[in-house]
TORKOL-4160 file (C-alpha; in steps of 0.2 Angstrom, whole numbers, padded with zeros to 4 digits, m for minus):
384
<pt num="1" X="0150" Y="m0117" Z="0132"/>
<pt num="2" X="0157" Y="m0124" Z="0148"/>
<pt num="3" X="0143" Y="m0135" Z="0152"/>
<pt num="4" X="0147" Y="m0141" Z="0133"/>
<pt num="5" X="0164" Y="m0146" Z="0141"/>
<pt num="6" X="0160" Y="m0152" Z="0156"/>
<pt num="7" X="0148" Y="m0165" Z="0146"/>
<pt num="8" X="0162" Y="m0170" Z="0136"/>
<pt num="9" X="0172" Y="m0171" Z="0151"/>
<pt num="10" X="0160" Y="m0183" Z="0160"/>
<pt num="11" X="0157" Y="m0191" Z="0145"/>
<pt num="12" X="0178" Y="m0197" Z="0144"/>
<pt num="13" X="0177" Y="m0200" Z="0162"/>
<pt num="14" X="0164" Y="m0216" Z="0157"/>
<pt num="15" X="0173" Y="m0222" Z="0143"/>
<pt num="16" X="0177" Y="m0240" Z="0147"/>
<pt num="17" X="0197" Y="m0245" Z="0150"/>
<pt num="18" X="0205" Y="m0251" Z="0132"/>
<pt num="19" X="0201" Y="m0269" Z="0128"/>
<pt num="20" X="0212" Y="m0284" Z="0121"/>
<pt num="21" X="0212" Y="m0275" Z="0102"/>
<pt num="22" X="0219" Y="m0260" Z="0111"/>
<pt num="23" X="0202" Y="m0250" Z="0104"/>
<pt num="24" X="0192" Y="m0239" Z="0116"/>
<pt num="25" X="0172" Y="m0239" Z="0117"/>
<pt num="26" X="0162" Y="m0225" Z="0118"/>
<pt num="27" X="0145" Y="m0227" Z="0126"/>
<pt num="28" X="0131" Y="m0230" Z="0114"/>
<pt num="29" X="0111" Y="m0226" Z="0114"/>
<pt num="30" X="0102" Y="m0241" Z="0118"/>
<pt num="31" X="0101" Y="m0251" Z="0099"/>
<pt num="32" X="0082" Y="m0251" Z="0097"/>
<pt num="33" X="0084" Y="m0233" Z="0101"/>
<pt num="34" X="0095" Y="m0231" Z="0087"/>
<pt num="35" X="0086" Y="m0243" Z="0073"/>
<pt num="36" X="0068" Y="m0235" Z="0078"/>
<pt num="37" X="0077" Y="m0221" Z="0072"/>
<pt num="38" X="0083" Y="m0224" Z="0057"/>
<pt num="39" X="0068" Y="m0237" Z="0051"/>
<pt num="40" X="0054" Y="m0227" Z="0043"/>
<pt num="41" X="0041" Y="m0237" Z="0044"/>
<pt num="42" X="0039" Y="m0233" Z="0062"/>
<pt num="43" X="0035" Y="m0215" Z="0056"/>
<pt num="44" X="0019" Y="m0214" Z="0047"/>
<pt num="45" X="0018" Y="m0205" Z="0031"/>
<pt num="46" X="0037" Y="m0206" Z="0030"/>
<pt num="47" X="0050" Y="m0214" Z="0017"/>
<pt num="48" X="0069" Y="m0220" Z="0020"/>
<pt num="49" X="0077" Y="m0206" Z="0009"/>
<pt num="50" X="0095" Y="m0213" Z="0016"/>
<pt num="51" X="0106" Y="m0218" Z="0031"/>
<pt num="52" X="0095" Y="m0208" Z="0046"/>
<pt num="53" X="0085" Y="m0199" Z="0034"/>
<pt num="54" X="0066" Y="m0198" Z="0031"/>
<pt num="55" X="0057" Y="m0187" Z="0017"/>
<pt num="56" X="0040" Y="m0185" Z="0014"/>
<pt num="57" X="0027" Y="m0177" Z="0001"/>
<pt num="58" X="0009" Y="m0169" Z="0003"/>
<pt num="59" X="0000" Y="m0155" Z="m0004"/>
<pt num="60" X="m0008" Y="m0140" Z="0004"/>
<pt num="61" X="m0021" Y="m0128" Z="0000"/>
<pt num="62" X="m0018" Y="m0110" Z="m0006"/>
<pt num="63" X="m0029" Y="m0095" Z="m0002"/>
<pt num="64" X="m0024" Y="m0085" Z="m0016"/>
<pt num="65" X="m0023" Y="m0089" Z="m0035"/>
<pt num="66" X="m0007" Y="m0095" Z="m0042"/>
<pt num="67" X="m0006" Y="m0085" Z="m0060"/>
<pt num="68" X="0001" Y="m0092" Z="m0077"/>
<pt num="69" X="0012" Y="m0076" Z="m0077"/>
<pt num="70" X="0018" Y="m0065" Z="m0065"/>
<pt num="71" X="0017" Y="m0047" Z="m0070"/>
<pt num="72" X="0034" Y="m0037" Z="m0077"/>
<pt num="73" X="0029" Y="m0024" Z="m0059"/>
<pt num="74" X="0037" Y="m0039" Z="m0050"/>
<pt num="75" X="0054" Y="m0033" Z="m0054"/>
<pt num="76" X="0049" Y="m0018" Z="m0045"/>
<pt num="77" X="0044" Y="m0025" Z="m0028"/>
<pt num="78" X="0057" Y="m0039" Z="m0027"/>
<pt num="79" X="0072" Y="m0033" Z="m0034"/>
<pt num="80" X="0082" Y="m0048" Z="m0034"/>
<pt num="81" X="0070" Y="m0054" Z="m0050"/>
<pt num="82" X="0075" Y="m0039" Z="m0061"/>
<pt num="83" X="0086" Y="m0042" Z="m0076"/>
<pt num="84" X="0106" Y="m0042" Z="m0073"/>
<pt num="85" X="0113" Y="m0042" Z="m0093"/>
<pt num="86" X="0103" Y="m0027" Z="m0097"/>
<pt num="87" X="0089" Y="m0035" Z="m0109"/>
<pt num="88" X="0075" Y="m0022" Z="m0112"/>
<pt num="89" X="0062" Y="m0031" Z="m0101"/>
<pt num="90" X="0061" Y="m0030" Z="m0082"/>
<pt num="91" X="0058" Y="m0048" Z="m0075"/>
<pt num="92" X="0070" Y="m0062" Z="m0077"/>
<pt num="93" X="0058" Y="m0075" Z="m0073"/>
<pt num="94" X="0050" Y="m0084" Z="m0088"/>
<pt num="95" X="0037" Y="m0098" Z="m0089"/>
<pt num="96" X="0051" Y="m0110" Z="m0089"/>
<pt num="97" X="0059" Y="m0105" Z="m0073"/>
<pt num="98" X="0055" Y="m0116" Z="m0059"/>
<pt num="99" X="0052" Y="m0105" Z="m0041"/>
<pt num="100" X="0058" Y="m0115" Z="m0025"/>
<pt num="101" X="0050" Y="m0111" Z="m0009"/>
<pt num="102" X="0065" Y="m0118" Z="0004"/>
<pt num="103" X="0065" Y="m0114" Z="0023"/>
<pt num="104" X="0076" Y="m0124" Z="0034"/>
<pt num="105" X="0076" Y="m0126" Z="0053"/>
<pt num="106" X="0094" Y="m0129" Z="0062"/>
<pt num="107" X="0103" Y="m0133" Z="0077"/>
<pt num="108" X="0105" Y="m0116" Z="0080"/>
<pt num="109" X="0102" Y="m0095" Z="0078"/>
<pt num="110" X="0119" Y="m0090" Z="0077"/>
<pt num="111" X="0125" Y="m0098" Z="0060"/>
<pt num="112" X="0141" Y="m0104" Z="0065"/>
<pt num="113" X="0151" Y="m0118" Z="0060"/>
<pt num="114" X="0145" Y="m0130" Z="0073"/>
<pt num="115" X="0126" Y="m0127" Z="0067"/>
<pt num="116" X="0119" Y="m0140" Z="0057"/>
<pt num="117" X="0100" Y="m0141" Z="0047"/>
<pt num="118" X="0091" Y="m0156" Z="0053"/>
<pt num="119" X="0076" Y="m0151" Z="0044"/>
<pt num="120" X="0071" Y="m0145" Z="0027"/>
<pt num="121" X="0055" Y="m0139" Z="0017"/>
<pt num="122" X="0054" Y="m0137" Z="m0003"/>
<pt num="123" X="0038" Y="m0130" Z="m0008"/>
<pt num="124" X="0031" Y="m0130" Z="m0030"/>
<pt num="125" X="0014" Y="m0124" Z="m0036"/>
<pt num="126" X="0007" Y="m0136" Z="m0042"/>
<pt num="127" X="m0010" Y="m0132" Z="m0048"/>
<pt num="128" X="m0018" Y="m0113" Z="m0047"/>
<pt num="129" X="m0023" Y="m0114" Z="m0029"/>
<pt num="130" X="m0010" Y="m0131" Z="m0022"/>
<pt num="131" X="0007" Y="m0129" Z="m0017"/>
<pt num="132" X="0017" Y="m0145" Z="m0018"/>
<pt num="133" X="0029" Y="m0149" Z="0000"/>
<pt num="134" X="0042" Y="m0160" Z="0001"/>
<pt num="135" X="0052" Y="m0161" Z="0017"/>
<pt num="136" X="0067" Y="m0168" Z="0023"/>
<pt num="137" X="0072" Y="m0173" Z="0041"/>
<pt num="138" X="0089" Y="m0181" Z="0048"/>
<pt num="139" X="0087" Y="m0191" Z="0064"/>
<pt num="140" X="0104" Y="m0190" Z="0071"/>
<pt num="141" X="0121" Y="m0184" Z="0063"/>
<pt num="142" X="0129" Y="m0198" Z="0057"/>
<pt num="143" X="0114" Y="m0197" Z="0042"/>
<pt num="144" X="0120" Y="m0177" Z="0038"/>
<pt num="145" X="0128" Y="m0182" Z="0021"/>
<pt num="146" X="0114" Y="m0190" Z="0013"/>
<pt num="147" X="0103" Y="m0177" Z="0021"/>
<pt num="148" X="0113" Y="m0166" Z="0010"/>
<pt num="149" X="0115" Y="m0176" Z="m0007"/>
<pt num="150" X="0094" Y="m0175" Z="m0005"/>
<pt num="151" X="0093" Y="m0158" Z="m0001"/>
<pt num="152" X="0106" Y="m0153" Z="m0016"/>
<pt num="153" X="0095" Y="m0163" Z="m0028"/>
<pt num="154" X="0079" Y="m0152" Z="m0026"/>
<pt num="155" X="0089" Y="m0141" Z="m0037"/>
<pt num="156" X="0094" Y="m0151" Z="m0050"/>
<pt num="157" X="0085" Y="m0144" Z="m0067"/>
<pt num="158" X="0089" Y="m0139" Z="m0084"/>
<pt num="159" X="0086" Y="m0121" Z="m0078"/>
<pt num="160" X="0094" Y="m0116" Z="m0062"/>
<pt num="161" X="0079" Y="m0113" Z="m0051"/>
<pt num="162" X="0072" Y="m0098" Z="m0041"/>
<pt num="163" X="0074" Y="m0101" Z="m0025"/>
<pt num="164" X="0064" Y="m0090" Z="m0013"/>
<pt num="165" X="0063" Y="m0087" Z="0005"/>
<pt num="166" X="0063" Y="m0077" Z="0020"/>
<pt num="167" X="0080" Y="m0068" Z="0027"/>
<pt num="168" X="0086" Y="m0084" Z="0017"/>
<pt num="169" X="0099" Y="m0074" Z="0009"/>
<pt num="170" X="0107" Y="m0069" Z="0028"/>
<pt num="171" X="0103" Y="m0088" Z="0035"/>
<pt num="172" X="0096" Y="m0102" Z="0026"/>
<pt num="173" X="0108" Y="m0103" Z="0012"/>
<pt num="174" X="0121" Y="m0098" Z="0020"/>
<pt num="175" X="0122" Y="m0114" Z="0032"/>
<pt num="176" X="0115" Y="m0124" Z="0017"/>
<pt num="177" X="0130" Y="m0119" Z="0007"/>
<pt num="178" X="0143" Y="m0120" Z="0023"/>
<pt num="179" X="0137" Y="m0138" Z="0027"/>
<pt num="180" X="0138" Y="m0145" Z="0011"/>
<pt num="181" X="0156" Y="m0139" Z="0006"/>
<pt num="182" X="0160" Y="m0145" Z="0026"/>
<pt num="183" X="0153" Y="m0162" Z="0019"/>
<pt num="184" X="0165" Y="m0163" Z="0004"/>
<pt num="185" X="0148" Y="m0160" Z="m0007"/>
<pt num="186" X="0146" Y="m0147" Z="m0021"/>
<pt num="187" X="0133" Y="m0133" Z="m0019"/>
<pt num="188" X="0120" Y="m0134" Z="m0033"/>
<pt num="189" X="0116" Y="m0117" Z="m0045"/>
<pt num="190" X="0101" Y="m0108" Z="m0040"/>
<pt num="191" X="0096" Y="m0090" Z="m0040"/>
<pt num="192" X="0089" Y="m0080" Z="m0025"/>
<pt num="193" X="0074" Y="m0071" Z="m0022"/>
<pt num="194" X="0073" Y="m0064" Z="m0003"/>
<pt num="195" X="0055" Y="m0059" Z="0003"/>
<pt num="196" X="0059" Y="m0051" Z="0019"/>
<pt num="197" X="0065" Y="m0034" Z="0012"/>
<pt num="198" X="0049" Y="m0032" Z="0001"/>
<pt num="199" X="0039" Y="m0038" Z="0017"/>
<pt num="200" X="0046" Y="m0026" Z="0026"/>
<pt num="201" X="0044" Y="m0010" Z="0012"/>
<pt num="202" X="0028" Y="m0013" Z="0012"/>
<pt num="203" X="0022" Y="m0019" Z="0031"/>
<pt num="204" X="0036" Y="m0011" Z="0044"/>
<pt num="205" X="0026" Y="0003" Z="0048"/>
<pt num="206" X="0010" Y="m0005" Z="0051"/>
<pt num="207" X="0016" Y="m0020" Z="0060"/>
<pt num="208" X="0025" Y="m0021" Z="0079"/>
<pt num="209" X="0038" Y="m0033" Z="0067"/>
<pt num="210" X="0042" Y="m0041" Z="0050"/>
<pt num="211" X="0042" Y="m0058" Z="0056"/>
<pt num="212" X="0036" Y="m0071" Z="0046"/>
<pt num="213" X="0022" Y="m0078" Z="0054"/>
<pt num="214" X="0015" Y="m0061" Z="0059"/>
<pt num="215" X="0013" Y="m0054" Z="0042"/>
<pt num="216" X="0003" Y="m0071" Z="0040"/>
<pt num="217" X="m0006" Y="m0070" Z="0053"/>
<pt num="218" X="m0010" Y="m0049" Z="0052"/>
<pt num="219" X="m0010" Y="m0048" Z="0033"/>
<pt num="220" X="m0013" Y="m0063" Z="0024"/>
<pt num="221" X="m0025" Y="m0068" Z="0036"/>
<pt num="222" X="m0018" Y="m0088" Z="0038"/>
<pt num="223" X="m0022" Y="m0098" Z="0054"/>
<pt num="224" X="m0005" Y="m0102" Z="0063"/>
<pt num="225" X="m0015" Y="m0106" Z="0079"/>
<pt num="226" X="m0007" Y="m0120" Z="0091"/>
<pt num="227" X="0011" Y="m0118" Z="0079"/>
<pt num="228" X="0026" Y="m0122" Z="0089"/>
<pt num="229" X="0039" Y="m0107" Z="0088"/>
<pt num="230" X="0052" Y="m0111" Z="0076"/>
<pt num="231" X="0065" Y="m0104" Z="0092"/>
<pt num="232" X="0060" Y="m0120" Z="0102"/>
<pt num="233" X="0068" Y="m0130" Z="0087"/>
<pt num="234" X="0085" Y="m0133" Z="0091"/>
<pt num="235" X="0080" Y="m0140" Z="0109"/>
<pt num="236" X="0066" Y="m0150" Z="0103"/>
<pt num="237" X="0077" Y="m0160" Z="0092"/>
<pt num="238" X="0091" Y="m0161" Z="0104"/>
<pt num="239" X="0078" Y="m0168" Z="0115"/>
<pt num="240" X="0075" Y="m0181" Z="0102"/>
<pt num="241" X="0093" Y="m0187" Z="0100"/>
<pt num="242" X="0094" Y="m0190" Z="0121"/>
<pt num="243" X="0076" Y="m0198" Z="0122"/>
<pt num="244" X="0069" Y="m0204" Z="0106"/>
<pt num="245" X="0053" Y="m0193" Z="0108"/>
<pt num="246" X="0042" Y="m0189" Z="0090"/>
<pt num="247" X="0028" Y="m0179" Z="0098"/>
<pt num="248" X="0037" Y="m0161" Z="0100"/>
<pt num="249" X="0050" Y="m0164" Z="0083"/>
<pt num="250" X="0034" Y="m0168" Z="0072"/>
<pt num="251" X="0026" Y="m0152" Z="0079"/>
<pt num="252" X="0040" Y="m0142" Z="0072"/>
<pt num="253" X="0040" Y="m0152" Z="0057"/>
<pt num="254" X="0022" Y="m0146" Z="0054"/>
<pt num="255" X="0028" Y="m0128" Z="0058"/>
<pt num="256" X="0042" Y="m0130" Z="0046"/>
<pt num="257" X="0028" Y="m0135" Z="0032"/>
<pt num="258" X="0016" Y="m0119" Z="0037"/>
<pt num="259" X="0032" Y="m0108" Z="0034"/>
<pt num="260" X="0034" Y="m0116" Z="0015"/>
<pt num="261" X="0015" Y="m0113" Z="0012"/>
<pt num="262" X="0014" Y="m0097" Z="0020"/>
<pt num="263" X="0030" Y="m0092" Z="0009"/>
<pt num="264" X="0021" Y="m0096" Z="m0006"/>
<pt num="265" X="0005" Y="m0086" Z="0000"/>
<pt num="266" X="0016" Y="m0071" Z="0001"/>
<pt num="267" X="0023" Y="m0073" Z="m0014"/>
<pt num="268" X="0008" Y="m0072" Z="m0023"/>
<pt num="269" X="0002" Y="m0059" Z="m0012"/>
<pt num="270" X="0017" Y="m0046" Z="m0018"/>
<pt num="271" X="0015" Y="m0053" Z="m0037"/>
<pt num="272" X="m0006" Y="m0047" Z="m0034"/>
<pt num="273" X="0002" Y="m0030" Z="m0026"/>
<pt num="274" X="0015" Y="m0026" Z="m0041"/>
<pt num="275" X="0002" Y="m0030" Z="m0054"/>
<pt num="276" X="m0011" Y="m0019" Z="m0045"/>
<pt num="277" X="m0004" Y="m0007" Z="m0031"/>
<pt num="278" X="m0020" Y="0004" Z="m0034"/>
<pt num="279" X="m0036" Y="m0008" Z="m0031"/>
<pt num="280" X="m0026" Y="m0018" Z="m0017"/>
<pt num="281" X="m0023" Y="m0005" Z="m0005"/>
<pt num="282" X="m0038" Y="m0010" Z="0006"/>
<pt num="283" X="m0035" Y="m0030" Z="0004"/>
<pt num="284" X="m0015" Y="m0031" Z="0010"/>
<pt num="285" X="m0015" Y="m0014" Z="0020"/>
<pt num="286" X="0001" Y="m0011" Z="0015"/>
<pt num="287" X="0013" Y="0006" Z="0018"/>
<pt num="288" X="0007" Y="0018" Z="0002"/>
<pt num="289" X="0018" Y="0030" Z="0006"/>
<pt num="290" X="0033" Y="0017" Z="0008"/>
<pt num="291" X="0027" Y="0010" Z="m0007"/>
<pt num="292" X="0024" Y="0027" Z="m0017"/>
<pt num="293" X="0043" Y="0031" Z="m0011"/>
<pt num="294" X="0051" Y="0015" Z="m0015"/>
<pt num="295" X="0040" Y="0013" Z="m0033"/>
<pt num="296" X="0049" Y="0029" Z="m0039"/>
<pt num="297" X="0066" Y="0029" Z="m0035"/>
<pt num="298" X="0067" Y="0010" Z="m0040"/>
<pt num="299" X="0061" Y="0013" Z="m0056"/>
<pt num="300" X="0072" Y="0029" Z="m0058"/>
<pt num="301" X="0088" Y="0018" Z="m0052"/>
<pt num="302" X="0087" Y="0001" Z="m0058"/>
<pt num="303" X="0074" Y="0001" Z="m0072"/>
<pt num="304" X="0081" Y="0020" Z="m0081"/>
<pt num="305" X="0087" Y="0010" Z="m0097"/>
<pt num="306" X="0068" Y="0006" Z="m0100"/>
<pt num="307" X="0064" Y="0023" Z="m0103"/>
<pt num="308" X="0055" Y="0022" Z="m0118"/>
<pt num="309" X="0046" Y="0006" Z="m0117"/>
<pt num="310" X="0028" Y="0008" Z="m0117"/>
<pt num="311" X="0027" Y="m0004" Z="m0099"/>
<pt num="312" X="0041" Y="0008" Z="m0092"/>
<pt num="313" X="0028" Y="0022" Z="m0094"/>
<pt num="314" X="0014" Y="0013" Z="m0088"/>
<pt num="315" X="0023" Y="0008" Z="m0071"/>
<pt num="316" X="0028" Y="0027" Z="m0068"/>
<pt num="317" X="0013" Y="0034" Z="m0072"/>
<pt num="318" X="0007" Y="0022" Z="m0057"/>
<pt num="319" X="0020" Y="0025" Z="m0044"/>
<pt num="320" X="0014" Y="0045" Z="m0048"/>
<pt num="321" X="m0003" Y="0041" Z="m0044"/>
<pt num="322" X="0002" Y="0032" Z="m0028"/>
<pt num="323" X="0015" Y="0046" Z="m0025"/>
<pt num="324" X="m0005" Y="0057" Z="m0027"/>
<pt num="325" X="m0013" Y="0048" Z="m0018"/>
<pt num="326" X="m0003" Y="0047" Z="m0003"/>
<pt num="327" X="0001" Y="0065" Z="m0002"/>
<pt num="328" X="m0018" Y="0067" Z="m0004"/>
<pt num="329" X="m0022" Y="0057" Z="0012"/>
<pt num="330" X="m0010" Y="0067" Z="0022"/>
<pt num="331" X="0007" Y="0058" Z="0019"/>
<pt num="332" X="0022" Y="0071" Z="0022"/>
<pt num="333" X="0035" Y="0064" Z="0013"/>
<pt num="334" X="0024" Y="0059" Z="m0003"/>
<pt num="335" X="0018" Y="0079" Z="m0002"/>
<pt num="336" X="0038" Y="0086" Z="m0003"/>
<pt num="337" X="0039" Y="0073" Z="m0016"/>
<pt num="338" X="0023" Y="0079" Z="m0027"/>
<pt num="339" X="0029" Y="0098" Z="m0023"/>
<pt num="340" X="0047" Y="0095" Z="m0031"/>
<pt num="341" X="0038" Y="0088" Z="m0045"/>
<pt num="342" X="0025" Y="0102" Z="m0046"/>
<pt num="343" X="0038" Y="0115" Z="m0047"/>
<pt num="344" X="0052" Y="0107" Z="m0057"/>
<pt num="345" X="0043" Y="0095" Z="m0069"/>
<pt num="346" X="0028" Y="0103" Z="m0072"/>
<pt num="347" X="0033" Y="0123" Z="m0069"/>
<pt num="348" X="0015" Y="0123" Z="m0058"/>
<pt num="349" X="0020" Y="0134" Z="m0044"/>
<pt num="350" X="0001" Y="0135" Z="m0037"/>
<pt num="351" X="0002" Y="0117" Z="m0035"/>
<pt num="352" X="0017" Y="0116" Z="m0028"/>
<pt num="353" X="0013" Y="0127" Z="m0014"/>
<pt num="354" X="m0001" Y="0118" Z="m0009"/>
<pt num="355" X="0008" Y="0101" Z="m0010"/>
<pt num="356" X="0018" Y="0109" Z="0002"/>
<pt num="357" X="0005" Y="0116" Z="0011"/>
<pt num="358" X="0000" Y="0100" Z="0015"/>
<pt num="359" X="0017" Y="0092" Z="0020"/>
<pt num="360" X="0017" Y="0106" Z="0034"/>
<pt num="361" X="0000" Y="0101" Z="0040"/>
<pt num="362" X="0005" Y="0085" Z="0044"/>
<pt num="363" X="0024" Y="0084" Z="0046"/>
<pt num="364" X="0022" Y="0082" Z="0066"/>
<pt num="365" X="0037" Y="0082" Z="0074"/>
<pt num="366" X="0049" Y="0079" Z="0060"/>
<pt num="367" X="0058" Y="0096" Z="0064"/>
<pt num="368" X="0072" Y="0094" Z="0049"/>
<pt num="369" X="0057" Y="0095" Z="0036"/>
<pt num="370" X="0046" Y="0109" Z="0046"/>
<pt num="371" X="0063" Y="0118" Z="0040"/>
<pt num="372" X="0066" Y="0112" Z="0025"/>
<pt num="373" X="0046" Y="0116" Z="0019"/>
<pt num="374" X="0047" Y="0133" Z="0028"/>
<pt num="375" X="0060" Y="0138" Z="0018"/>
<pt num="376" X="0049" Y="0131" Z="0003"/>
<pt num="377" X="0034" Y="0139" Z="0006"/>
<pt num="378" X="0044" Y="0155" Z="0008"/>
<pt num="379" X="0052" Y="0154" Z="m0010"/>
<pt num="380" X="0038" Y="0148" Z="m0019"/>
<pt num="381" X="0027" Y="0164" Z="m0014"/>
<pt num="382" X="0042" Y="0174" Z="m0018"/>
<pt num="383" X="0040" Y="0167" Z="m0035"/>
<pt num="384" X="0020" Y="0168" Z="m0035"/>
């Protein structure tokens, strides 16, 4: 902050004295400077898309199939999918919603009102194994409003669109929607589907973090070799506006398009999980006990009015086989779990004990459930 002010300061210091119209100027960039930045035909592959504005469109290859439907199970897993107005079905995506895959990178981490987005992705499928990009950049900040008016026009359709993203819900949107009232502009309708709390259900403990690009990278398997960090990116574009250098703010532009593809990876990879937890344990390497945990109480909560739909019983009689399984391959917390059941649902005491059994055997040092299965083991032989 107070080299901010003391810029400013310096920068009053050279303005030149008042004129004869009474006006004072302000030092300006050189002007080829500032028309090589707003000319797009000095950026290749680039279109004007407005005053200091540039888009652009490409495609990118998939590595993983994009489905006709997604499978009801996807309500499970991503939460922010599941019906609202209480309709006896699960998802509230149909075949005529549209999913948008949006990441933006900004002038800062913090999120406050002097941040700005200076760069933004929007990712479609297109076809079974393309996803569709189209990104956005502004090149100084006089060009923020119709930055804006383009990026508010991605959501324009009949249907208010899907739009999905990682930790968008904490960041993303939150600037997108603070910028664009700051600019006098309306937010568009869209609905939001976060990724980052699924992600991290499913991978937290069997990654070092939940960061984007490692789950890539460690799960998914995707190549983000030579990627600039997305941290570097406020500096790199200030960098821009004092010198005019493309090299280092295309490189985060290329970063900012592997963060819209690999969203869409990720996506597909958590639709291929909810539709078939069981057979791809060993392809995502994903928490089972996490999973087996979360499957049950999610559909116990949130999914209860759907009792007695035929699908309803086919998704709990999975997360009981993953709640099985688990406790079957040592798991402690799954075990408890499959011993409550043993005793209280099924009145199979024998099978309780061993569940419980087994929780000892490999609750380590978790000393608040040594007790509690103590004590469990205890009464269950009372009752054998």
């Amino acid at each position: 902050m107070a080299r901010n002010l003391k810029a400013r300061l310096e920068r009053i210091r050279t303005i030149e004295p008042p004129r004869g119209n009474g006006k004072v100027e302000l030092e300006t960039a050189p002007k080829v400077k500032a028309q090589s930045r707003e000319n797009a035909a000095t950026w290749p592959g680039w279109t004007d898309a407005g005053h200091m504005t540039i888009k652009r469109e490409f495609c990118r290859s998939l590595p993983l199939h994009v489905p006709l439907d997604f499978p009801d199970a996807l309500a499970v897993l991503l939460p922010d999918m599941a019906c609202r107005d209480g309709r006896r079905q699960m998802m509230d995506l149909s075949a005529n919603d549209e999913l948008l895959f949006f990441d933006l990178e900004t002038t800062g981490l913090s999120g406050g009102a002097g941040t700005i987005a200076f760069l933004a992705a929007f990712g479609r499928f297109t076809k079974s194994d393309e996803i569709t990009i189209t990104q956005y950049l502004l090149l100084d900040y006089p060009g923020e409003p119709d930055f804006l008016e383009n990026l508010a026009a991605e959501f324009s359709a009949t249907v208010p669109p899907y739009m999905v993203s990682y930790n968008g819900k904490s960041f993303d949107s939150q600037i997108f929607k603070n910028r664009l009232l700051m600019n006098g502009i309306r937010p568009p309708e869209y609905r939001q589907a976060d990724l980052l709390h699924p992600a991290r259900r499913l991978w937290k403990r069997r990654l070092p973090d939940c960061s984007q690009a490692t789950i890539e990278v460690e799960i998914l398997g995707l190549d983000r070799t030579g990627d600039v960090s997305g941290a570097l990116a406020p500096d790199i574009w200030f960098s821009f506006l004092r010198n005019g250098e493309r090299g280092d703010l295309l490189s985060i532009c290329e970063h900012n398009a592997k963060d819209i593809a690999g969203l869409g990876t990720m996506f597909l990879a958590i639709g291929e999980i909810a539709g078939d937890p069981i057979g791809s344990r060993e392809k995502y390497q994903f928490d089972e006990e996490g999973l087996a945990l979360y499957w049950r109480n999610a559909l116990r909560k949130r999914h209860a009015h759907l009792a007695g739909d035929e699908a309803y019983r086919k998704l709990v009689k999975t997360g009981d086989f993953l709640l099985s399984s688990a406790a079957e391959k040592g798991y402690p917390r799954a075990a408890v779990v499959m011993a409550k059941n043993a005793e209280w649902r099924m009145c199979d005491i024998k099978l309780a004990l061993r569940y419980t059994n087994m929780a000892l055997e490999n609750c380590g040092d978790m000393e608040n459930l040594r007790d509690e299965l103590i004590k469990r083991r205890a009464r269950l032989e009372r009752k054998l």
